[in-house]
C-alpha positions in Angstrom: 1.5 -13.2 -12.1 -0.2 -9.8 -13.0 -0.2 -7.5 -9.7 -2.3 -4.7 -10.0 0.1 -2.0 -8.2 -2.3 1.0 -9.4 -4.9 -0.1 -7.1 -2.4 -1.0 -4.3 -0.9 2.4 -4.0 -4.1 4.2 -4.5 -5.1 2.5 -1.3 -2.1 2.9 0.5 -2.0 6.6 -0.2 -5.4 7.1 0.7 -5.1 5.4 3.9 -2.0 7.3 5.2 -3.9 10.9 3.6 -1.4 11.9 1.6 -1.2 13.9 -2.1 0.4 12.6 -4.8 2.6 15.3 -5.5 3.9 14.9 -1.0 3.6 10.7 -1.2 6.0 11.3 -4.4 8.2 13.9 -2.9 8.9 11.4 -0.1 9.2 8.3 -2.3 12.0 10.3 -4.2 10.1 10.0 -7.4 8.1 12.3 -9.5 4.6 13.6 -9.3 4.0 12.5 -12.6 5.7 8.9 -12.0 3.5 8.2 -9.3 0.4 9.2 -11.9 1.4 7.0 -14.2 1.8 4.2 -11.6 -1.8 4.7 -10.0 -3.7 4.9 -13.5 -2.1 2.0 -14.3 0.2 3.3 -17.3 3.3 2.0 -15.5 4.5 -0.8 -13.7 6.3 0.0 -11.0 10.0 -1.7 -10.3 11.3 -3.1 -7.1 13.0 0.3 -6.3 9.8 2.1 -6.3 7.4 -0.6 -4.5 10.4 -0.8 -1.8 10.4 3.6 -1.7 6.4 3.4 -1.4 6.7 0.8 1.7 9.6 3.3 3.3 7.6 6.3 2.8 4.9 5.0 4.7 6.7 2.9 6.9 5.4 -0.6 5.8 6.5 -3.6 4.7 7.0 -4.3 1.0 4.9 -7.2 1.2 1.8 -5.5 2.0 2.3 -3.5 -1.0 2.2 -6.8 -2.7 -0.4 -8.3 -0.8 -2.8 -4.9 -1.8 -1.5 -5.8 -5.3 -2.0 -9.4 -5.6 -5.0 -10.8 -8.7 -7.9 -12.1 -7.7 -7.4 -15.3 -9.6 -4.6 -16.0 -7.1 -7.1 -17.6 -4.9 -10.4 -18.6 -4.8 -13.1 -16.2 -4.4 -13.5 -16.8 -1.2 -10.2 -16.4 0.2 -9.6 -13.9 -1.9 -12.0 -11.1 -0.2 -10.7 -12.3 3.4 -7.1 -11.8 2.1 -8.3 -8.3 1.0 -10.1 -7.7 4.7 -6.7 -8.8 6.2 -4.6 -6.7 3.9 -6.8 -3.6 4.7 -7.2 -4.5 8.9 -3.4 -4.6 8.9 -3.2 -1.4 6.6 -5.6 0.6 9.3 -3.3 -0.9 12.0 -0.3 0.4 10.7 -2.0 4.0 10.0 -3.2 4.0 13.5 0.0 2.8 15.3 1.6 5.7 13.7 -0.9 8.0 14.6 -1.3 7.0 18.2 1.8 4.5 19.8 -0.3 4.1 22.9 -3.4 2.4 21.2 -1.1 -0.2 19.3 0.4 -1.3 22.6 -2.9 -1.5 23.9 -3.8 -3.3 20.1 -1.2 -5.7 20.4 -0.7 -6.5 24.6 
């Protein structure tokens, strides 16, 4: 299976606001790494996916699920998996943002 991680941490970084040179200072990689991952030049490893979803304070798996091929599933399916992945990525942000509206979110 061919996960397309560039994508996936394009998003994530956009949706938490961050440059690449403060999303890499936190992930304890370099600038230049994190380039190569998000033009798709690099794969990342486990290490690095696993740093991304700590410096953002996310589970791995979403980073995977932001990553996972189209072919995966059928078409269908596919773009609600991608609605989900990106409802539960705005969740996240905001629950970070604001504590009190993810209790209100979630009760």
């Amino acid at each position: 299976m061919n996960h397309d991680y560039a994508k996936s941490f394009r998003i994530i970084r956009a949706a938490f606001g961050l440059q690449q040179a403060e999303l890499a200072a936190r992930m304890s990689i370099s600038p230049s790494q994190l380039s190569l991952i998000e033009s798709g030049r690099r794969q990342p490893s486990l290490r690095v996916v696993n740093a991304l979803a700590s410096a953002v304070d996310v589970p791995a798996t979403m980073v995977t699920l932001l990553a996972s091929p189209a072919k995966d599933v059928n078409s269908k399916a596919n773009d609600e998996i991608s609605d989900l992945a990106r409802a539960l990525l705005k969740l996240l942000v905001s629950a970070r943002e604001d504590p009190q509206q993810s209790l209100k979110l979630s009760g």
